[in-house]
RODO-2510 file (C-alpha; in nm, 4 decimals, decimal comma):
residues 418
     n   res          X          Y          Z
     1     x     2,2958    -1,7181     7,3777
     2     x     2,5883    -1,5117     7,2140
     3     x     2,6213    -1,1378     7,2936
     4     x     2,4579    -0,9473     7,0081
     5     x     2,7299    -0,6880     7,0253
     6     x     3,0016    -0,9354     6,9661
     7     x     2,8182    -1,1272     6,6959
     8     x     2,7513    -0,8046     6,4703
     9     x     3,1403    -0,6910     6,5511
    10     x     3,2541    -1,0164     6,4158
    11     x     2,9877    -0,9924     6,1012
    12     x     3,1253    -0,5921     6,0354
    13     x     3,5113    -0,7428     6,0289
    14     x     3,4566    -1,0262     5,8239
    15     x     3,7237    -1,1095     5,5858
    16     x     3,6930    -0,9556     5,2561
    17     x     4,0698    -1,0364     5,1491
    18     x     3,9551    -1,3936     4,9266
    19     x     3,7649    -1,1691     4,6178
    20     x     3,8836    -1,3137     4,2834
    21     x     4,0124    -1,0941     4,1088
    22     x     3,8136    -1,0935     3,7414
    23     x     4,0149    -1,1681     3,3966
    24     x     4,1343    -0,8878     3,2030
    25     x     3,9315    -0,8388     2,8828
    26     x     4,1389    -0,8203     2,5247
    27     x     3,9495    -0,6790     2,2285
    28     x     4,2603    -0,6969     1,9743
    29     x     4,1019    -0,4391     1,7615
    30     x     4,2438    -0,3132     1,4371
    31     x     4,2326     0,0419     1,3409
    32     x     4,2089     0,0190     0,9626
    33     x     3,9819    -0,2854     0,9096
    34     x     3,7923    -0,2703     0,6118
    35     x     3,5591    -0,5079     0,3791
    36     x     3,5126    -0,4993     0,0039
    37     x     3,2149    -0,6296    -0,1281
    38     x     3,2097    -0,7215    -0,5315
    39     x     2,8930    -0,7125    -0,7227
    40     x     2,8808    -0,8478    -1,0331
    41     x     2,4893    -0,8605    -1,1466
    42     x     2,3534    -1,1097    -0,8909
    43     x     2,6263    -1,2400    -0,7706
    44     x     2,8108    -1,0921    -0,4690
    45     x     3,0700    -1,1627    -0,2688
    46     x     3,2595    -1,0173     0,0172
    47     x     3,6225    -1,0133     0,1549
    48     x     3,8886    -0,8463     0,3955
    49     x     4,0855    -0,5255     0,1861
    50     x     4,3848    -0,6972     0,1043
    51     x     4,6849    -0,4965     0,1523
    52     x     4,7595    -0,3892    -0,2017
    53     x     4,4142    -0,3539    -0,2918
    54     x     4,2993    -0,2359    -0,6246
    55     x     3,9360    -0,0680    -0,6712
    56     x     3,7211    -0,1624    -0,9495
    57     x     3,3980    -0,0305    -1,0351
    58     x     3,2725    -0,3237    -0,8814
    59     x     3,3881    -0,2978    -0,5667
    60     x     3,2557    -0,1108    -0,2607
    61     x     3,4531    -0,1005     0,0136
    62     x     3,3246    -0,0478     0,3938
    63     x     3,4980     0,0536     0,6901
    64     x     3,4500    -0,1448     1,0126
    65     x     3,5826     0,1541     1,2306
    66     x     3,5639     0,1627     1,6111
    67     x     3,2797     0,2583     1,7866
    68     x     3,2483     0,4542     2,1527
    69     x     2,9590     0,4180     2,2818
    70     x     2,8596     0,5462     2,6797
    71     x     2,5197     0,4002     2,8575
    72     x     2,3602     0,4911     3,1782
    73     x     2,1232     0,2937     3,3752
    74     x     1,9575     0,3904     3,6800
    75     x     1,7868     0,1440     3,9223
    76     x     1,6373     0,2051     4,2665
    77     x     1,6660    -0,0493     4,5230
    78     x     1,4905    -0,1508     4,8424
    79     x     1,2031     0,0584     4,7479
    80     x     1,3624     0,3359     4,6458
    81     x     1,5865     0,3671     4,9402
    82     x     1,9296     0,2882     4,7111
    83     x     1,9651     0,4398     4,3492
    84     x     2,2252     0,2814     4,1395
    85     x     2,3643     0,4960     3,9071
    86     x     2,5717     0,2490     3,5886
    87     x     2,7723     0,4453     3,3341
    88     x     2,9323     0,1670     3,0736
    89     x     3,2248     0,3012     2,8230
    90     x     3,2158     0,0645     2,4890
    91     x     3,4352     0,0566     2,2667
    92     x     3,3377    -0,2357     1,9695
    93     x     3,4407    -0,3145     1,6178
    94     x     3,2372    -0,5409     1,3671
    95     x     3,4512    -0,8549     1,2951
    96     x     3,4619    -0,9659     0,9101
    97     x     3,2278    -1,2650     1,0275
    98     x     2,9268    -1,0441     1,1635
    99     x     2,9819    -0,8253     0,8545
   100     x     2,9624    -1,0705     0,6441
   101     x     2,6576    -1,1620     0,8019
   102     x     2,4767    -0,8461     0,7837
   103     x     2,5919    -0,7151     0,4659
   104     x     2,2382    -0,5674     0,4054
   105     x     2,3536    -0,3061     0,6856
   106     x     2,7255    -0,2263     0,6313
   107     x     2,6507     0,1300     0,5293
   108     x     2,5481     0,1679     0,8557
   109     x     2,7205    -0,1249     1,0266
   110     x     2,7836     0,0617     1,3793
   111     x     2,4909     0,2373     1,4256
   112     x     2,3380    -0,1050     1,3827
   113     x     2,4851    -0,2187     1,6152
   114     x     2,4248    -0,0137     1,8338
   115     x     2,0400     0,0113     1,7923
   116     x     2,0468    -0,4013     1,8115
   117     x     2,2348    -0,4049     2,1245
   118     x     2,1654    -0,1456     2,3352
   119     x     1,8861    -0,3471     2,4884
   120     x     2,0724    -0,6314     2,5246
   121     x     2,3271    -0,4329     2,7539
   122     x     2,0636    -0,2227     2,9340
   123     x     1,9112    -0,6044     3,0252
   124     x     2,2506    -0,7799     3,1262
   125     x     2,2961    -0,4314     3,3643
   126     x     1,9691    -0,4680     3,5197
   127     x     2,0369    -0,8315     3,5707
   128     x     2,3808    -0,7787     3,7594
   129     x     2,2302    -0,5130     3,9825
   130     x     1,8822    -0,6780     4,0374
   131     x     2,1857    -0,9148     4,2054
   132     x     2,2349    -0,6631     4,4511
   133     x     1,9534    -0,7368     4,6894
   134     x     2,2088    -0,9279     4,8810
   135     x     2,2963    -0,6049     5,1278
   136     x     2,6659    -0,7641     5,1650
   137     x     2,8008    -0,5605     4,8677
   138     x     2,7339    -0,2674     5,0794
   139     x     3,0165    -0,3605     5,3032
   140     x     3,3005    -0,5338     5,0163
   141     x     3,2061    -0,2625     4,7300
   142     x     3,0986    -0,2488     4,4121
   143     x     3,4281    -0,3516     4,1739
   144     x     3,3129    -0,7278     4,1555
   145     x     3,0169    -0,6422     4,0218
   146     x     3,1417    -0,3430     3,7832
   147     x     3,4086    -0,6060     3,6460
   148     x     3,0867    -0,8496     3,6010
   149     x     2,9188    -0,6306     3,3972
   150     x     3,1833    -0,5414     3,1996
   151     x     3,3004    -0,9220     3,1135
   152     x     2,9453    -0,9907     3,0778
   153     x     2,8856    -0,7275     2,8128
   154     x     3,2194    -0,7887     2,5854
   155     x     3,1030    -1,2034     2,6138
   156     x     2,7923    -1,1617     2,4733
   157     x     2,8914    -0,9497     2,1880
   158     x     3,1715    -1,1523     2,1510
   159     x     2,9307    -1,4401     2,0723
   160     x     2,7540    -1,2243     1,8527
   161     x     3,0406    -1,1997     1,6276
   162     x     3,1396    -0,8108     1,7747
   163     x     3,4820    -0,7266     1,9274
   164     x     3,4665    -0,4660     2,2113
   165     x     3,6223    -0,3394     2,5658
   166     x     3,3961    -0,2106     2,8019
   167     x     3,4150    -0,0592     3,1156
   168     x     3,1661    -0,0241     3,3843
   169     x     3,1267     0,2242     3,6999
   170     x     2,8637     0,1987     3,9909
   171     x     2,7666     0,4300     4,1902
   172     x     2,5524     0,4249     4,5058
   173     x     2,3940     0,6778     4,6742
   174     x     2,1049     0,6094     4,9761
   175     x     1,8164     0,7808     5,0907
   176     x     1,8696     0,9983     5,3870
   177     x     2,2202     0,8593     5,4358
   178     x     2,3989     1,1013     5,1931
   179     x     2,7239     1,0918     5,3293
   180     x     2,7427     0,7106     5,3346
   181     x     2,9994     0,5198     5,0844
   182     x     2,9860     0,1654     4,9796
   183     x     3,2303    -0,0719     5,1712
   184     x     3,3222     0,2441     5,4424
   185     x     3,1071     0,2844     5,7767
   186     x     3,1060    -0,0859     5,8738
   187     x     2,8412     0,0349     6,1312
   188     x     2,5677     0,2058     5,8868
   189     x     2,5743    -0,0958     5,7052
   190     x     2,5137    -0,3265     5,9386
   191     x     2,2025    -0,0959     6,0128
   192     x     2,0864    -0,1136     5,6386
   193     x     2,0873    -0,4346     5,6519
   194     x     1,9046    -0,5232     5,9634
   195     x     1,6379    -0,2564     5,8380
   196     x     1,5600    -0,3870     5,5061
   197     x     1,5748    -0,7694     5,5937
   198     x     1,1887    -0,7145     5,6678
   199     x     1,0822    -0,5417     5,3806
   200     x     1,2943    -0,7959     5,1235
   201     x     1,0817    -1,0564     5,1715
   202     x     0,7887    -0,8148     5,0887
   203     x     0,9369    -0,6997     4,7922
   204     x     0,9953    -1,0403     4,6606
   205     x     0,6798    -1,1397     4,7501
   206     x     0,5359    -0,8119     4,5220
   207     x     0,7548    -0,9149     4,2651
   208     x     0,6197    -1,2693     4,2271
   209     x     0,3005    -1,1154     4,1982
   210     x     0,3960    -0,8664     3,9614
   211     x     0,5300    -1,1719     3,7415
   212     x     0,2648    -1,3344     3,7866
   213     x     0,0013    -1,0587     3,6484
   214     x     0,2181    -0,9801     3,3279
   215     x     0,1875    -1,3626     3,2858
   216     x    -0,1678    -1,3460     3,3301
   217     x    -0,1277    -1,0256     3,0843
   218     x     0,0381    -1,2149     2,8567
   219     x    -0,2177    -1,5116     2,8557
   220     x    -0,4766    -1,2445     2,7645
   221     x    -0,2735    -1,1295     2,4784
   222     x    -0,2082    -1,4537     2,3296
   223     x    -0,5671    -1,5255     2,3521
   224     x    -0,6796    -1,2060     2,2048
   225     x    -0,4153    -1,2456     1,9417
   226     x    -0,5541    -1,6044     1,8275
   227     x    -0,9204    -1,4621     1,8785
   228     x    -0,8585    -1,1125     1,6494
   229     x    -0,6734    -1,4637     1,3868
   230     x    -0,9832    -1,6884     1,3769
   231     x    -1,2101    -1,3446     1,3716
   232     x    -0,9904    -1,2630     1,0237
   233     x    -0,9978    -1,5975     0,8879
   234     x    -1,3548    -1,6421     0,8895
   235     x    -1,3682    -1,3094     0,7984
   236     x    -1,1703    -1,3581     0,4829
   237     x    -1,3725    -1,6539     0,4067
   238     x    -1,7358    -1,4960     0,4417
   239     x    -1,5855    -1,2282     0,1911
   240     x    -1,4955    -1,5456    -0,0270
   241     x    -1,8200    -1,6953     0,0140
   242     x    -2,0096    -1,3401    -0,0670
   243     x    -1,7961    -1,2627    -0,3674
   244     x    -1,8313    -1,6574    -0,4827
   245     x    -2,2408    -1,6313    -0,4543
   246     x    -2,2492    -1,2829    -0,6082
   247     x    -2,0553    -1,4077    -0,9315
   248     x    -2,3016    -1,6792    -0,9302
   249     x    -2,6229    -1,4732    -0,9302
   250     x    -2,4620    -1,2585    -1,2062
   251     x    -2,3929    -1,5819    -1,4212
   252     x    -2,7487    -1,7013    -1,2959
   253     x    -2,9103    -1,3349    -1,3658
   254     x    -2,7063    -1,3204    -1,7085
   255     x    -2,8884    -1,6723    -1,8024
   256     x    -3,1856    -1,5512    -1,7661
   257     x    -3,1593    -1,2417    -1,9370
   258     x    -3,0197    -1,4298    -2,2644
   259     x    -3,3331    -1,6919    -2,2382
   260     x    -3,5628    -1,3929    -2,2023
   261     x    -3,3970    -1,2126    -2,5236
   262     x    -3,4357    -1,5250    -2,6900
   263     x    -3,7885    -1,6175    -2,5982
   264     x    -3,8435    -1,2392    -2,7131
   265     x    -3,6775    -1,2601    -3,0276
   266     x    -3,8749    -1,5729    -3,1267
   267     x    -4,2378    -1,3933    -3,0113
   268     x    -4,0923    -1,0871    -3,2627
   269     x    -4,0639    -1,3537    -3,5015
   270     x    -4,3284    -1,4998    -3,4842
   271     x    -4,5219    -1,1558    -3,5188
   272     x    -4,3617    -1,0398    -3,7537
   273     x    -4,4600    -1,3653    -3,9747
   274     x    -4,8079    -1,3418    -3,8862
   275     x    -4,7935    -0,9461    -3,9867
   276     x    -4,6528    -1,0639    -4,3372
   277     x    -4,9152    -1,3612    -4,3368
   278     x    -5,2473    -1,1454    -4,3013
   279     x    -5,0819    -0,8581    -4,5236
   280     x    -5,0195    -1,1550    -4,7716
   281     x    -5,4166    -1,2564    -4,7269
   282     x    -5,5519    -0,8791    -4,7614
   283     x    -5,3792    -0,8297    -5,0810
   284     x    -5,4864    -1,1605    -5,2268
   285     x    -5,8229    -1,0486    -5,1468
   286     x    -5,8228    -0,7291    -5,2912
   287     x    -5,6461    -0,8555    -5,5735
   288     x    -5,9087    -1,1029    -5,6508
   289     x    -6,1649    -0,8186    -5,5692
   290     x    -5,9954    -0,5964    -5,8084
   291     x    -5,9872    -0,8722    -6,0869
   292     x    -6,3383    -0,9467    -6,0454
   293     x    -6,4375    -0,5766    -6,0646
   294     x    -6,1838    -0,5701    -6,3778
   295     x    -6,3059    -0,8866    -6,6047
   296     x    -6,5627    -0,6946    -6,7802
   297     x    -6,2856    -0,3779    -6,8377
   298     x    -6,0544    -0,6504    -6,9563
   299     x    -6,3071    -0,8043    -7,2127
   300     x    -6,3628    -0,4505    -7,3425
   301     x    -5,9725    -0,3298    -7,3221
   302     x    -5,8182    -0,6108    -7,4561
   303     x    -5,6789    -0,4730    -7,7376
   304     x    -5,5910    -0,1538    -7,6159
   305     x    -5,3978    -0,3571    -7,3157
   306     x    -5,2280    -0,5743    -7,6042
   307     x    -5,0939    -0,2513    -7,7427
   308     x    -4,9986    -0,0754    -7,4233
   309     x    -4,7783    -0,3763    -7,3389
   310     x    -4,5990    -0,3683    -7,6609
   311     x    -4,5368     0,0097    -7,5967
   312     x    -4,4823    -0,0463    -7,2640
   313     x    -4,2093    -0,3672    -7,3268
   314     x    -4,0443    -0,1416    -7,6085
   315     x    -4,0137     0,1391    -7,3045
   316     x    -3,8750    -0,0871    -7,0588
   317     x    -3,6117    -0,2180    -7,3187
   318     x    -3,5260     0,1064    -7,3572
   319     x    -3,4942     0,2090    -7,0228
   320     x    -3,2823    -0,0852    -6,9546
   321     x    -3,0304     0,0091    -7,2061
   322     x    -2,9966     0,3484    -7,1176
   323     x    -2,9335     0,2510    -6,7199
   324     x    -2,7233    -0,0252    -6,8622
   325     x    -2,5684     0,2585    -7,0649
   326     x    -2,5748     0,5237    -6,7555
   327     x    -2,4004     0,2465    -6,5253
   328     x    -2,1216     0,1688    -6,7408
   329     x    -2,0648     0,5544    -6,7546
   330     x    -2,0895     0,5740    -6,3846
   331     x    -1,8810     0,2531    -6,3449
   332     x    -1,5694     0,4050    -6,5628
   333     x    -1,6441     0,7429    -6,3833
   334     x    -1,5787     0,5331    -6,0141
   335     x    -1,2637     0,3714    -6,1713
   336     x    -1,1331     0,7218    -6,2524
   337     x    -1,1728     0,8266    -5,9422
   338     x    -1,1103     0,5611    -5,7366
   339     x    -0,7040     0,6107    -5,8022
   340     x    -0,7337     0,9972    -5,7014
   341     x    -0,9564     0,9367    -5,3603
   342     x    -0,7753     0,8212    -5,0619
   343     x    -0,8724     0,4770    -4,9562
   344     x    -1,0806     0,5361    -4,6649
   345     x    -1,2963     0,8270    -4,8436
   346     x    -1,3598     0,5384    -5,1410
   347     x    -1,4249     0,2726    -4,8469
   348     x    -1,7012     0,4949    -4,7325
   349     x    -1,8267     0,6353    -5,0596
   350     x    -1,8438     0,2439    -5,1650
   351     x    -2,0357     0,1660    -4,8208
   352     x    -2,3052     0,4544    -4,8963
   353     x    -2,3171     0,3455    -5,2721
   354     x    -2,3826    -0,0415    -5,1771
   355     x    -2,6580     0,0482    -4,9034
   356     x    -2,8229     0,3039    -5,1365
   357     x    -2,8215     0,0049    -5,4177
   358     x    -2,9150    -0,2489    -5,1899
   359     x    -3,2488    -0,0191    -5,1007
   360     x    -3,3411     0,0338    -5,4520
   361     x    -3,2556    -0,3097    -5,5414
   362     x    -3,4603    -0,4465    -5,2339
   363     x    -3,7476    -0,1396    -5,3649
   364     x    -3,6999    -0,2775    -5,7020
   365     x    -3,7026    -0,6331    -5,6513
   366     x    -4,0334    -0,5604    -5,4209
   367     x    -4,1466    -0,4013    -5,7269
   368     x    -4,1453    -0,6139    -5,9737
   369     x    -4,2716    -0,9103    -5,7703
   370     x    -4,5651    -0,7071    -5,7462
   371     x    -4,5713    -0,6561    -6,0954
   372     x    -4,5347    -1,0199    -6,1511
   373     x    -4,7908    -1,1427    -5,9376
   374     x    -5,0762    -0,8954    -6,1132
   375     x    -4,9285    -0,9767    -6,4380
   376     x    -5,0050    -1,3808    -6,3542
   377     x    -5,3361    -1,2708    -6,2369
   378     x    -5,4030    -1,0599    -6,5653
   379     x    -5,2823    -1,3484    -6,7279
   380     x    -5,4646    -1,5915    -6,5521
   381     x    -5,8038    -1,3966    -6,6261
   382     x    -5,7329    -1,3431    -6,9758
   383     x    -5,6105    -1,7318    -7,0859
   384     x    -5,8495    -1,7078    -7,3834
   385     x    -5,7133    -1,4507    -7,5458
   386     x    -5,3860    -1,5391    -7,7832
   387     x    -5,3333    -1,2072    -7,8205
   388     x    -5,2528    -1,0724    -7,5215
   389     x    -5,1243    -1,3946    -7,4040
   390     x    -4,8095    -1,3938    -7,6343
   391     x    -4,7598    -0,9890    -7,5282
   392     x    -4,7991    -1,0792    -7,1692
   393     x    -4,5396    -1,3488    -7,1746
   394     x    -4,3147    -1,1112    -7,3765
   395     x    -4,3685    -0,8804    -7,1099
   396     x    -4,2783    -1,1534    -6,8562
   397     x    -3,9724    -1,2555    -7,0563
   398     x    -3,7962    -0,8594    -7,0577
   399     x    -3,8968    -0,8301    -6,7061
   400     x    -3,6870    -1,1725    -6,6049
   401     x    -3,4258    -1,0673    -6,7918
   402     x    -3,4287    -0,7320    -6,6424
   403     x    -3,3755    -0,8411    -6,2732
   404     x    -3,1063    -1,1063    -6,3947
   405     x    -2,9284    -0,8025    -6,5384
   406     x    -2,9457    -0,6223    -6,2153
   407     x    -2,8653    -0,9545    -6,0132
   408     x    -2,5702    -0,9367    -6,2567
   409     x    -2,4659    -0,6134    -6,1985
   410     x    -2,4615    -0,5652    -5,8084
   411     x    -2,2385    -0,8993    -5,8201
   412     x    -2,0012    -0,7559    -6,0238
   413     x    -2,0242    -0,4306    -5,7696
   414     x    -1,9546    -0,6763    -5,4843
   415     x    -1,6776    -0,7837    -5,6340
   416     x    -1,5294    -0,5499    -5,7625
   417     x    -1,5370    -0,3569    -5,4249
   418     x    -1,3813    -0,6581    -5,2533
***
């Protein structure tokens, strides 16, 4: 067996002299790039500023100036007994590509940028120094990895469409060691070493575990997220179903209510007929009552009757003249008028006239039916007597021509309003 002296004296002077060196990083930026973008109703299109650009009111031109841009990321090591400090100077400028595809943002191209990537960096950073846990860096320094980061960094926006230069510093400072420097005093590191080689292994067992419960976490998300998707799906579709079967019961309900209106409306009817029917059979009985109690009047009045209905035909005729008369009068009056009065005032005047006329035609025509079912009775009663026979169908006669003339007269009214 080797002498442990001698073995960690060989370990603490191992060569250190084969480090590659990393390549040298070349942005090629340019200090007055800009991008016009033409709009021309829906159309738009967008270009590099030529060099003897002329601006239309069309155009909208965007600088793609150079950003600097400093990050700092801390991360503790070995359970807290290293602390990492990385500080990364960026300098980036959007290439005519990346503008082009984010046009939506070239207002605020940089600041875009910016916000997108941050992340990105802050991830590739942890990544290099999560690389670390290898305690040999301790003793060769931190450069290789500071040039990692900073290659790293410029590749992947470089991918991304993004021209930069960045620049990355580490530095390392241990707990209860203060005065210790990376790659100086071979003999504390070989010390850090040999104390954390234990506790690695129990970090990267906690680690797998930690993995594996924001796995598990993750499981339980995914299921919860397809659980709260089915739990809204059938919820949408109960509301479907509810509003579906409501409509229904309102077209069912609305059915119903039309079938009761009409079963109601027929019952109305009906009642209505069988009002007019026994009405109808009450005066036919008192009529015939009344002609029965009259038969021995009418013997006795005959003559007198036969006289009054002469009278009483001449009177009519008169009558009928004068309102013939009085509605031509009234007729010219309306004509005179009806140029002075504005056409909605005549509209209604005309409405009120026609339903007043109706009612006293509908009174009138009431009337005389009346009047011409006792006259058939009278006449029925007194057949024998030639007399009053030839007055009653004079009587008759001026009383049909009487209603034709009003017939007559509120058509000519109906048309003449139409």
């Amino acid at each position: 067996m080797g002498n442990p002296s001698t073995e960690i004296d060989l370990w603490l002077i191992e060569d250190l002299d084969n480090i590659d060196e990393p390549e040298v990083w070349d942005a090629n930026f340019v200090a007055d790039r800009q991008v016009v973008v033409r709009q021309l109703g829906p159309y738009q299109k967008i270009f590099l500023r030529p060099e003897k650009f002329v601006k239309r009111f069309y155009h909208t031109v965007f600088p793609l100036a150079i950003k600097e841009l400093i990050l700092i990321e801390d991360i503790h090591l070995y359970d807290g007994f290293c602390h990492l400090n990385a500080t990364i100077k960026l300098s980036f400028q959007a290439s005519f590509n990346y503008a082009e595809n984010n046009i939506e943002h070239l207002s605020v191209i940089n600041a875009y940028i910016s916000k997108t990537y941050e992340p990105l960096i802050s991830e590739i950073i942890q990544q290099q120094l999560l690389n670390l846990e290898d305690p040999d860096w301790v003793k060769s320094g931190l450069e290789k990895t500071e040039k990692a980061i900073a290659l790293s960094i410029s590749e992947m926006l470089v991918l991304q469409g993004i021209q930069s230069q960045a620049s990355c510093t580490l530095l390392a400072d241990f707990d209860g060691f203060p005065d210790v420097r990376v790659s100086k005093n071979n003999l504390y590191h070989s010390v850090l070493r040999k104390n954390f080689e234990i506790t690695e292994q129990h970090r990267e067992e906690l680690f797998r575990q930690d993995q594996a419960t924001e796995q598990q976490a993750l499981k339980h998300k995914e299921i919860a997220l397809l659980q709260a998707e089915k739990e809204a799906y059938f919820t949408q579709e109960q509301k479907a179903q509810e509003a579906k079967l409501a409509e229904q019961l309102l077209q069912d309900k609305e059915r119903q209510q039309l079938a009761q209106f009409a079963i109601e409306v027929r019952i109305y009817e009906e009642k209505l007929k069988h009002e007019y029917q026994l009405k109808d059979l009450a005066l036919k009985a008192k009529l015939q009552e009344k002609q029965r109690a009259n038969e021995q009047k009418l013997i006795t009045e005959e003559k007198n009757q036969a006289v009054q209905a002469e009278h009483l035909a001449a009177q009519k005729e008169k009558e009928l003249k004068a309102e013939i008369t009085r509605f031509e009068h009234n007729k010219s009056l309306w004509r005179q008028a009806k140029d002075k009065v504005h056409k909605q005032e005549i509209e209604q005047e005309q409405l009120q006239n026609q339903l007043k006329f109706d009612i006293e035609q509908d009174a009138l025509a009431h009337q005389e039916k009346r009047r011409s079912e006792m006259l058939e009775a009278s006449y029925k009663t007194t057949k024998n007597s030639d007399i009053y026979l030839r007055k009653e169908l004079e009587l008759l006669e001026l009383e049909k021509k009487r209603v034709e003339l009003r017939l007559a007269i509120k058509s000519q009214t109906t048309a003449s309003e139409s």
